[in-house]
N, CA, C and O atoms as a Tinker XYZ file with bonds, in Angstrom:
   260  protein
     1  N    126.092000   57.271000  -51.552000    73     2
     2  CA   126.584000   58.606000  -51.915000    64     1     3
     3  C    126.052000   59.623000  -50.898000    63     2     4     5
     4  O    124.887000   59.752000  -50.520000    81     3
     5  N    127.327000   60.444000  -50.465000    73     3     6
     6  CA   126.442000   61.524000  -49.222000    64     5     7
     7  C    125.928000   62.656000  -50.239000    63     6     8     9
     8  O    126.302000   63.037000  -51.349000    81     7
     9  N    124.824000   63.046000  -49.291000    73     7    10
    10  CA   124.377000   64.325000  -50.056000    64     9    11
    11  C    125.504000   65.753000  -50.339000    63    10    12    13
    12  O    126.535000   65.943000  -49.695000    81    11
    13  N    125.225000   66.226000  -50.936000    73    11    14
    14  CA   125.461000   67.426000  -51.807000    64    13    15
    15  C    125.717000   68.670000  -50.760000    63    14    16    17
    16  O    124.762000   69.199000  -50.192000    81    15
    17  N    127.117000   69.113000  -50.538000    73    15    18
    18  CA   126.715000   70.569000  -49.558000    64    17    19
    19  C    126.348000   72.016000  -50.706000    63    18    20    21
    20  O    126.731000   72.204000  -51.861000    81    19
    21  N    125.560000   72.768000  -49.904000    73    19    22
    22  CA   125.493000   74.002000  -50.731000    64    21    23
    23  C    126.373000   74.647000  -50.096000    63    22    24    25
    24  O    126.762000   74.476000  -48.941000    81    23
    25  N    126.872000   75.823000  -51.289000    73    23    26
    26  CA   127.911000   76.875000  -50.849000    64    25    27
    27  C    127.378000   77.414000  -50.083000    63    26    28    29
    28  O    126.337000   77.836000  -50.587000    81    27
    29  N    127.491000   77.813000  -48.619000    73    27    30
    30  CA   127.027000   78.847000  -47.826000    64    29    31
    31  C    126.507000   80.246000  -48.005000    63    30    32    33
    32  O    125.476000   80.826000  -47.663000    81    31
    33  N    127.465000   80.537000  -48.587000    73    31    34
    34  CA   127.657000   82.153000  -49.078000    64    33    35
    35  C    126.564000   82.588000  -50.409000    63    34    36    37
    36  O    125.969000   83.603000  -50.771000    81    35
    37  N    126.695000   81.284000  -50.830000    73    35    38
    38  CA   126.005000   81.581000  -52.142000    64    37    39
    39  C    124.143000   81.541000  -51.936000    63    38    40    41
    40  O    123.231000   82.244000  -52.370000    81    39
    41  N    124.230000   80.127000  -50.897000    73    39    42
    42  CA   122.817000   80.320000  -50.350000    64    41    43
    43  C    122.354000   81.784000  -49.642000    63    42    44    45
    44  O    121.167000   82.060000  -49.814000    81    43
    45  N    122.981000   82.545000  -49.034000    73    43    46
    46  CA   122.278000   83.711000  -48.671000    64    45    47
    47  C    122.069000   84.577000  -49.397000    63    46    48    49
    48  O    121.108000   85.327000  -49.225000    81    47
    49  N    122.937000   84.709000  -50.430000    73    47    50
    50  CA   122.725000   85.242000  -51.295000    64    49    51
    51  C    121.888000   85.462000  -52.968000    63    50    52    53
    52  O    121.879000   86.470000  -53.674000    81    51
    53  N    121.116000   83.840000  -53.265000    73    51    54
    54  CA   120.510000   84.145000  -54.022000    64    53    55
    55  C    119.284000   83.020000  -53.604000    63    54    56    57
    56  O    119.469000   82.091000  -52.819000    81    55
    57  N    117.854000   83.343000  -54.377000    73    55    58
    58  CA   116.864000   82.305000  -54.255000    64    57    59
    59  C    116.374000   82.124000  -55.019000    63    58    60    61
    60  O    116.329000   83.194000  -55.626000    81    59
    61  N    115.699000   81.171000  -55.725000    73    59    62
    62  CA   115.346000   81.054000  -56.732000    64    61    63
    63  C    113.778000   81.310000  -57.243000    63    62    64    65
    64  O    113.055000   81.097000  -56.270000    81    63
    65  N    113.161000   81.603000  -58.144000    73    63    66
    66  CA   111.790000   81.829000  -58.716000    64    65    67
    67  C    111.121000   80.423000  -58.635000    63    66    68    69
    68  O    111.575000   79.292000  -58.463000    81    67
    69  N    109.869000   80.925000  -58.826000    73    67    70
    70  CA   108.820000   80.029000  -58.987000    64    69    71
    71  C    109.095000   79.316000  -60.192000    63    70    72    73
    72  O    108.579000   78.215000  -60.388000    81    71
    73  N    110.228000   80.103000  -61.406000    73    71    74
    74  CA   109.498000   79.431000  -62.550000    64    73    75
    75  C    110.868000   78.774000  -63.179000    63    74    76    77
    76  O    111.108000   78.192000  -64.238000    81    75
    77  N    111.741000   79.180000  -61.904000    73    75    78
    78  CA   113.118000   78.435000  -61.914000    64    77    79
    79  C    114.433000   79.106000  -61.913000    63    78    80    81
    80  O    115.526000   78.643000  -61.586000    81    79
    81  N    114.104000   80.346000  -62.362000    73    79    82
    82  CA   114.982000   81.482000  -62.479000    64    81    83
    83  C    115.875000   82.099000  -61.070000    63    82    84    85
    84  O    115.260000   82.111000  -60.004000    81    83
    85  N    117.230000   82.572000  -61.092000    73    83    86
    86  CA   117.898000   83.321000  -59.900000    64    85    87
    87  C    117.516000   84.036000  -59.371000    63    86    88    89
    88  O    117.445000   84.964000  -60.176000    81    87
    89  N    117.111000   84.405000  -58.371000    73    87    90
    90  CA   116.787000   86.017000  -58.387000    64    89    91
    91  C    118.173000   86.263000  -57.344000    63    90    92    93
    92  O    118.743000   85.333000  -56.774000    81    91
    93  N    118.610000   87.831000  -57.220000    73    91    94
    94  CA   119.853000   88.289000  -56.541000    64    93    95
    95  C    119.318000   89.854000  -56.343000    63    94    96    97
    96  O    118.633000   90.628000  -57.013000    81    95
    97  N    119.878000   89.890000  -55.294000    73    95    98
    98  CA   119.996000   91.462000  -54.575000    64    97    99
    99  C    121.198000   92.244000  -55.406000    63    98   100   101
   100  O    122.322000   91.888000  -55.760000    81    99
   101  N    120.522000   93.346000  -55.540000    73    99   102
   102  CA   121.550000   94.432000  -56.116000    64   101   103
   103  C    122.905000   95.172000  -55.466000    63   102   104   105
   104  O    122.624000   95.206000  -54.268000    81   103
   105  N    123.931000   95.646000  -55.588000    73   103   106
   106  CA   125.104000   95.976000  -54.899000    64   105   107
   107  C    125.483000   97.076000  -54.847000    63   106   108   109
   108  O    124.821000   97.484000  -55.801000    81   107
   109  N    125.886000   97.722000  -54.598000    73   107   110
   110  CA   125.966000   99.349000  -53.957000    64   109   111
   111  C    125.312000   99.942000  -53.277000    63   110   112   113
   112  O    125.280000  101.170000  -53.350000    81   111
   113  N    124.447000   99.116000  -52.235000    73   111   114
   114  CA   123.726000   99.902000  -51.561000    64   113   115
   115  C    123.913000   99.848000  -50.039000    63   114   116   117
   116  O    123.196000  100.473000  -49.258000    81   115
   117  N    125.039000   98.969000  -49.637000    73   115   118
   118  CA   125.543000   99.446000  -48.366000    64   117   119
   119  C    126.283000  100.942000  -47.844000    63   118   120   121
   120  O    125.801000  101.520000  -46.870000    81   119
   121  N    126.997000  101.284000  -48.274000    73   119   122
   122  CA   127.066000  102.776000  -47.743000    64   121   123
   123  C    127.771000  103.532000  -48.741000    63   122   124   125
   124  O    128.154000  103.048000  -49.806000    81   123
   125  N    127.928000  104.659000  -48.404000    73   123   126
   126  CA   128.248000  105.732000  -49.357000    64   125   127
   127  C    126.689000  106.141000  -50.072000    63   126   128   129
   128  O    126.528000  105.989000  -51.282000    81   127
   129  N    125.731000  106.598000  -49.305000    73   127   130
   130  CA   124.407000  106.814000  -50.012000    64   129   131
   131  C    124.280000  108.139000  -50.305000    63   130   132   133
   132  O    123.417000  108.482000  -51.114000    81   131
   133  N    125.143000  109.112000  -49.678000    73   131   134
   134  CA   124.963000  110.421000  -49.619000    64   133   135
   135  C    124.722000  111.159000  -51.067000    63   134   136   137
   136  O    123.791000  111.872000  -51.442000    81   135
   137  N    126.268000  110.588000  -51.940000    73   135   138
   138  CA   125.928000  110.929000  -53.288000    64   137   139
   139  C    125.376000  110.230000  -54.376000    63   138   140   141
   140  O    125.667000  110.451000  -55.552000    81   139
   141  N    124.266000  109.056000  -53.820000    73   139   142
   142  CA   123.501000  108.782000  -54.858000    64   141   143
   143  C    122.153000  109.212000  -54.903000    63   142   144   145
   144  O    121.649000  109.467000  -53.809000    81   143
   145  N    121.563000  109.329000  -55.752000    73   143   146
   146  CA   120.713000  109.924000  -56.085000    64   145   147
   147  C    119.109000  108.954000  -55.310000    63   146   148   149
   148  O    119.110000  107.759000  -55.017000    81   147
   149  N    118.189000  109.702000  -55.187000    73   147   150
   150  CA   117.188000  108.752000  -54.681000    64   149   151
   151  C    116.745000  108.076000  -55.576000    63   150   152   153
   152  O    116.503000  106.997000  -55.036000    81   151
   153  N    116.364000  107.983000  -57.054000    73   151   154
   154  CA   115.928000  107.512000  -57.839000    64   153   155
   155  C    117.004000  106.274000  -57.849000    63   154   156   157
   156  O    116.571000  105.126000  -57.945000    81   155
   157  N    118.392000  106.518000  -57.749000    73   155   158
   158  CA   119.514000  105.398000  -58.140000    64   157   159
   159  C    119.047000  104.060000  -56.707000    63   158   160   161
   160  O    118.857000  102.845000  -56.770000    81   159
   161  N    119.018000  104.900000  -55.723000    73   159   162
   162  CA   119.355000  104.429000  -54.297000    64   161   163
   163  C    117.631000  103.336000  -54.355000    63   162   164   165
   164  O    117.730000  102.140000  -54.081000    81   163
   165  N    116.510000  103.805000  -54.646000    73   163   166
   166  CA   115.136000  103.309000  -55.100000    64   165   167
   167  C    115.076000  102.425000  -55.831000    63   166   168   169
   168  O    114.441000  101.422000  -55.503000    81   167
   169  N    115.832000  102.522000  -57.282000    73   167   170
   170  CA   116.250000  100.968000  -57.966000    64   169   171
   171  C    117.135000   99.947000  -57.482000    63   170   172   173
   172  O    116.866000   98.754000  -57.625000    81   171
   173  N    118.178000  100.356000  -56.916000    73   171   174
   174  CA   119.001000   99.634000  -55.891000    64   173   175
   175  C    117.886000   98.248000  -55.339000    63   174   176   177
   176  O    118.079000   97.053000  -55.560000    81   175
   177  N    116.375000   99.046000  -54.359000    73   175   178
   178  CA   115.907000   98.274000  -53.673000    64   177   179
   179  C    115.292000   97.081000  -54.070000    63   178   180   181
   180  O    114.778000   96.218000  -53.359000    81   179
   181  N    115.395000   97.128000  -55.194000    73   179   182
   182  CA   114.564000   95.965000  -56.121000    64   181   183
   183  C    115.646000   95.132000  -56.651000    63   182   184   185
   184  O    116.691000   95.527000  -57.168000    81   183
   185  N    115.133000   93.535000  -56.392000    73   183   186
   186  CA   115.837000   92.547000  -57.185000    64   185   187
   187  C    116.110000   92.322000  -58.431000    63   186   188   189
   188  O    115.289000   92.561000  -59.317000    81   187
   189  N    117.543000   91.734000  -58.711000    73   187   190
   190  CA   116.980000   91.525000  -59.892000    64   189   191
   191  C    117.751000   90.025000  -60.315000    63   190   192   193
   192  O    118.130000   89.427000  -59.307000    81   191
   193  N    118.022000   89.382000  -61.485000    73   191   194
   194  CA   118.175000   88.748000  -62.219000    64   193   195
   195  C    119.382000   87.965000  -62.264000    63   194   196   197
   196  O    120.115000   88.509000  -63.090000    81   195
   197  N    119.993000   86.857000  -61.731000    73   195   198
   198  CA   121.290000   86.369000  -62.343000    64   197   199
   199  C    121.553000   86.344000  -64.053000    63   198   200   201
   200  O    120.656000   85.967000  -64.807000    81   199
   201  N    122.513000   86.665000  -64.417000    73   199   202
   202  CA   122.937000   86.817000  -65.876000    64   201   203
   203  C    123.041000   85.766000  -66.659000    63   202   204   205
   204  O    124.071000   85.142000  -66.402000    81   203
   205  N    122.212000   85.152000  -67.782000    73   203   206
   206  CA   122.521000   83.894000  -67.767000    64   205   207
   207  C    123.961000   83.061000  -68.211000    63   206   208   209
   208  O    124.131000   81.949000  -68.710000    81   207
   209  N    124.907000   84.139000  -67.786000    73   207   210
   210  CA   126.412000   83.654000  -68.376000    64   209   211
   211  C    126.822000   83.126000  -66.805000    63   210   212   213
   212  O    127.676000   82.276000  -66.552000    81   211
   213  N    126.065000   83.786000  -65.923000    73   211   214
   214  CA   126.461000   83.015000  -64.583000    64   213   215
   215  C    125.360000   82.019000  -63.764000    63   214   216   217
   216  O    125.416000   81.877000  -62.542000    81   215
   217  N    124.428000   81.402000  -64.553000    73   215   218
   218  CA   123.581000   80.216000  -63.609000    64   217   219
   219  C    124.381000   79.324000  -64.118000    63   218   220   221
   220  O    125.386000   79.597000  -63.461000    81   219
   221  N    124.627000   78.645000  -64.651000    73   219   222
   222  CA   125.406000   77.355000  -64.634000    64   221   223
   223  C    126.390000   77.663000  -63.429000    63   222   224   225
   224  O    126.570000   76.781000  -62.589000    81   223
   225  N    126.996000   78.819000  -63.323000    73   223   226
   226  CA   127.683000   79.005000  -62.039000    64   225   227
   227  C    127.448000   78.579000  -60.800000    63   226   228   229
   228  O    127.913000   77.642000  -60.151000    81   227
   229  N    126.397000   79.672000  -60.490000    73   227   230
   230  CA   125.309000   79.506000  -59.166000    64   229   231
   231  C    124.225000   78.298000  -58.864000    63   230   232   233
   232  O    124.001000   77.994000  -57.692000    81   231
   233  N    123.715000   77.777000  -59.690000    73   231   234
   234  CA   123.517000   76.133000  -59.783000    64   233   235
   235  C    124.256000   75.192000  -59.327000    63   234   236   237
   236  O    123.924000   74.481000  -58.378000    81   235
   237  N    125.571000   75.069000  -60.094000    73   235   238
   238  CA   126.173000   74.156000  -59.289000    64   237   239
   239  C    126.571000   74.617000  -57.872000    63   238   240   241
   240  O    126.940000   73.669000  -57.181000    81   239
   241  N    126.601000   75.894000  -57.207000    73   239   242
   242  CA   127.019000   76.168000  -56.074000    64   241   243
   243  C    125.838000   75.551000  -54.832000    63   242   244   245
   244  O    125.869000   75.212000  -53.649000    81   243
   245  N    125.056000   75.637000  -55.695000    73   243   246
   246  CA   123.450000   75.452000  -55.133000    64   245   247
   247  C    122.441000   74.489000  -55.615000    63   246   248   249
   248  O    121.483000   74.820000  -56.315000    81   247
   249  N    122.799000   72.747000  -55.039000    73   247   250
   250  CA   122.757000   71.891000  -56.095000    64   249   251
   251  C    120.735000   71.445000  -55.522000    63   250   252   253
   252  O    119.989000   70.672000  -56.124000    81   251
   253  N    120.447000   72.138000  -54.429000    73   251   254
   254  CA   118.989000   71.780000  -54.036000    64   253   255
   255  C    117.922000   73.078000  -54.375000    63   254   256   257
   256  O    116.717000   73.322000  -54.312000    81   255
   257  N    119.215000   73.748000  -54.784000    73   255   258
   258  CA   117.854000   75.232000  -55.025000    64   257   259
   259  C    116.979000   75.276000  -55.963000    63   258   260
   260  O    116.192000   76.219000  -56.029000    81   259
């Protein structure tokens, strides 16, 4: 049996925790910054969480992560 490819796209985009969990970058923060607020634009910078209605998703996309 050949090994397993990972989705490309999906690998840059998420990594996983120590304790097994998704972690993912937040979205709206490529441009249009002017009218968000700094406090909005500041939470932006922090990771956060795959939803757990979508790891069975991202798992199988990502069968070594």
């Amino acid at each position: 049996m050949p090994k397993m490819k990972s989705n490309r796209g999906a690998a840059k985009r998420f990594k996983t925790t120590g304790t097994g969990k998704i972690r993912r970058s937040k979205a709206f923060k490529s441009h249009i910054l002017t009218k968000k607020t700094a406090k909005r634009k500041r939470n932006l910078r922090k990771s956060g969480l795959v939803d757990s209605t979508n790891v069975r998703a991202v798992r199988r996309m990502l069968p070594y992560a």
